[in-house]
C-alpha positions as CSV (number, residue, x, y, z in Angstrom):
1,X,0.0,0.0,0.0
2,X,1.4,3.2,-1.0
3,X,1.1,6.3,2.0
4,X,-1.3,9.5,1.0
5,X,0.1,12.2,-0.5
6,X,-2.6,14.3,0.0
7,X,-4.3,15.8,3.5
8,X,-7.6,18.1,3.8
9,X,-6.7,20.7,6.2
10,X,-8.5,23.4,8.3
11,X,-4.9,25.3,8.3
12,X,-2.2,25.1,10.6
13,X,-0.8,27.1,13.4
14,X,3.4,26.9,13.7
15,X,3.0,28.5,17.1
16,X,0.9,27.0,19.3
17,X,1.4,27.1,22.7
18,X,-2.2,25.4,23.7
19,X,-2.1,22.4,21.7
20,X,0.6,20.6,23.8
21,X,4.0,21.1,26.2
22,X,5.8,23.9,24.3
23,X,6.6,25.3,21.1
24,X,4.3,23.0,18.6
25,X,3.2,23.5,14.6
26,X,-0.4,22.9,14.8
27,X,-2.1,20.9,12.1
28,X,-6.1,21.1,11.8
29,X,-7.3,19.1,9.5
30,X,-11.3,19.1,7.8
31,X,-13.7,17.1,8.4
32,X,-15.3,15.6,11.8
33,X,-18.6,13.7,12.1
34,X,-18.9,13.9,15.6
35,X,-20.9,17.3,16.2
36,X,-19.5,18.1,19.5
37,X,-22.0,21.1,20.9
38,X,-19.5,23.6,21.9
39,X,-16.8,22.7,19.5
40,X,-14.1,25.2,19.2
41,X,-13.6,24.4,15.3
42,X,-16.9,24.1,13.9
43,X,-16.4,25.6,10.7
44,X,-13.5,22.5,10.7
45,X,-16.4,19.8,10.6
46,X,-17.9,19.9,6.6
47,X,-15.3,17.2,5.1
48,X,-16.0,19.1,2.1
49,X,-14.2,22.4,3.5
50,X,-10.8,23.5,3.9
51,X,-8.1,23.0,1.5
52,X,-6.3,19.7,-0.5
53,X,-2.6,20.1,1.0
54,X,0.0,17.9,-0.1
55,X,1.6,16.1,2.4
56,X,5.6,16.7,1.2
57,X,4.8,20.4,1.3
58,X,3.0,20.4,4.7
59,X,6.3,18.7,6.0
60,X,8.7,21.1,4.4
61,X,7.2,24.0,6.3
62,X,7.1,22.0,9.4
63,X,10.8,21.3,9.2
64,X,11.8,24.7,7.9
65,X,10.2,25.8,11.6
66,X,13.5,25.5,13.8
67,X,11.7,26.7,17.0
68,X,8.6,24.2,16.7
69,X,9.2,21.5,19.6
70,X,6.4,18.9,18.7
71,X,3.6,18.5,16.1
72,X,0.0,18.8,17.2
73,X,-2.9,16.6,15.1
74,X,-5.9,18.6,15.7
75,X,-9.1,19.0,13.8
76,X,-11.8,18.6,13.1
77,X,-10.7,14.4,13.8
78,X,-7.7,13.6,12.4
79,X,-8.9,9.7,13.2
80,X,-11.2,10.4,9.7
81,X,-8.0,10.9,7.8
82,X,-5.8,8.3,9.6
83,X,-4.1,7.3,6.8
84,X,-2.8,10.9,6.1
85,X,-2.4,12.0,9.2
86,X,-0.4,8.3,9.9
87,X,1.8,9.3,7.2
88,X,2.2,13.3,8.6
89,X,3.3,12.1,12.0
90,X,5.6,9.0,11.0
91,X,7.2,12.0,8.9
92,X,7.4,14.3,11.5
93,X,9.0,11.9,13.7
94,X,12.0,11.5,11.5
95,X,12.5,15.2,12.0
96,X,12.9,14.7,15.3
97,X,9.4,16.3,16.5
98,X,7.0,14.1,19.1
99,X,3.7,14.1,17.8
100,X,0.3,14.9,19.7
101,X,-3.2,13.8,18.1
102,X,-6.4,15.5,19.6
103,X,-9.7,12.8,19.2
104,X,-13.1,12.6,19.3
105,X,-12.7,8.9,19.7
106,X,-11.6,6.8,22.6
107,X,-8.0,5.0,22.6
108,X,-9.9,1.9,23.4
109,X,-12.1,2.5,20.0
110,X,-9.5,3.7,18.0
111,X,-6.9,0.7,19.4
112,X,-10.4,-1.4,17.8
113,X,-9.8,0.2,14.3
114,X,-12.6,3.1,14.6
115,X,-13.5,4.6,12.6
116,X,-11.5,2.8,9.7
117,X,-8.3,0.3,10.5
118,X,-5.4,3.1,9.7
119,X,-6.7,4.4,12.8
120,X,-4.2,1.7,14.3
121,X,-1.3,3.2,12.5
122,X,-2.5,6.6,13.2
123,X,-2.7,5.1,16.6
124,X,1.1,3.9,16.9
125,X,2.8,7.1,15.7
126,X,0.7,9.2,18.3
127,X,3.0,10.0,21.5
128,X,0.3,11.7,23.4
129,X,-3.6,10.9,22.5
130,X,-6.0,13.8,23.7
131,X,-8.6,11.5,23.5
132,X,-13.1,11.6,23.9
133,X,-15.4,14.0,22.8
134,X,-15.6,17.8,24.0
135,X,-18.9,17.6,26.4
136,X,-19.6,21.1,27.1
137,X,-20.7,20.4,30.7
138,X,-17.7,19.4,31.7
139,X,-15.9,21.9,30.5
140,X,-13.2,23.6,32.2
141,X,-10.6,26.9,31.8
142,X,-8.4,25.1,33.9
143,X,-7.9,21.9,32.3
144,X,-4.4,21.9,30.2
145,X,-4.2,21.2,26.7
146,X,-7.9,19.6,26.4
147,X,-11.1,21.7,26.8
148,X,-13.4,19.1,29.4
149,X,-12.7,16.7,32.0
150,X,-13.7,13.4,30.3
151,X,-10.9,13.8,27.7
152,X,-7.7,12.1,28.9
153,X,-4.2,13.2,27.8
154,X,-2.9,9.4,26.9
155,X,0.7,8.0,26.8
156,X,0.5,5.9,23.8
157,X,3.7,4.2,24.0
158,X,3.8,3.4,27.6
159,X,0.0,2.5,27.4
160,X,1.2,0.2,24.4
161,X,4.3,-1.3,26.9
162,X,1.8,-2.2,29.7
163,X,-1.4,-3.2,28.5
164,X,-3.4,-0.3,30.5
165,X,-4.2,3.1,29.8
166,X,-1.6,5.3,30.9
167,X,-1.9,8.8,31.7
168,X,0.6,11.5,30.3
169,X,1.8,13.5,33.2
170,X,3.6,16.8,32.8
171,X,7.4,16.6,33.7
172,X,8.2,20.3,35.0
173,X,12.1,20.9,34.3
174,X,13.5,22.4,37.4
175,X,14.9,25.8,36.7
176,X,19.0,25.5,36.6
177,X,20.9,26.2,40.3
178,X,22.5,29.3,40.5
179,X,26.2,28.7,41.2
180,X,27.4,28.5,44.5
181,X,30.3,31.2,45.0
């Protein structure tokens, strides 16, 4: 099978600081079939929107971005493009960059091949999964990097290693020691 060369995109960000820990490039793409109420990209949900991108291009101006720490998947659902979006972050990880996907979907569904089997693969190039749908009751100003308190922020590797879902946790670098004269 031959990878995409083509993604639907809402647009991009190359300097978000919400999407993730640090400096990331934002990638939205079109299309999402879940509806959430509340949604902070609805115009991002007709799959017939945005813009045809092609995917060598999109990585170019990713890796021309020297300050970018990580990638962020966002969306609309980037799980309805999973063989695109598969292909974006495997790319991105041979630049160095970790990749975070935002999901209307569960791990446990996607891990199950929802919505289409390259959710899998979409699945094992994801570092962090901000997974669930937004629920506007539960929504929060405090919550970091996901907008209500169902949606988990999921170590995919280490949930991968032990068989159980495995929550990211943010690892605060301690500021450097001033010298001791």
């Amino acid at each position: 099978m031959t990878a995409p060369n083509t993604i639907r995109l809402f647009g991009t960000a190359p300097d978000s600081i919400v999407d993730g820990p640090g400096l990331r490039f934002a990638v939205f793409v079109q299309g999402c079939t879940h509806g959430c109420p509340g949604c902070h990209n609805p115009e991002s949900q007709p799959c017939a929107g945005g813009e045809e991108r092609d995917i060598d291009g999109l990585v170019a101006e990713i890796a021309a971005n020297k300050l970018a720490q990580g990638v962020t998947i966002s969306g609309g659902e980037p799980f309805e493009q999973a063989a695109a979006c598969a292909e974006l972050a495997r790319r991105c990880h041979a630049l160095g960059l970790n990749v975070w996907t935002y999901s209307g979907y569960t791990y446990e569904q996607l891990a199950a091949g929802v919505p289409d089997p390259a959710a899998r693969d979409l699945l094992e190039q994801t570092d962090v999964l901000v997974d669930g749908p937004f629920v506007q009751v539960k929504h929060s100003f405090d919550l970091k990097w996901r907008g209500s308190s169902n949606q988990r922020l999921v170590d995919v590797p280490a949930t991968r290693r032990e068989g159980r879902i495995v929550l990211w946790e943010t690892r605060e670098v301690e500021p450097p020691k001033p010298p001791s004269w």
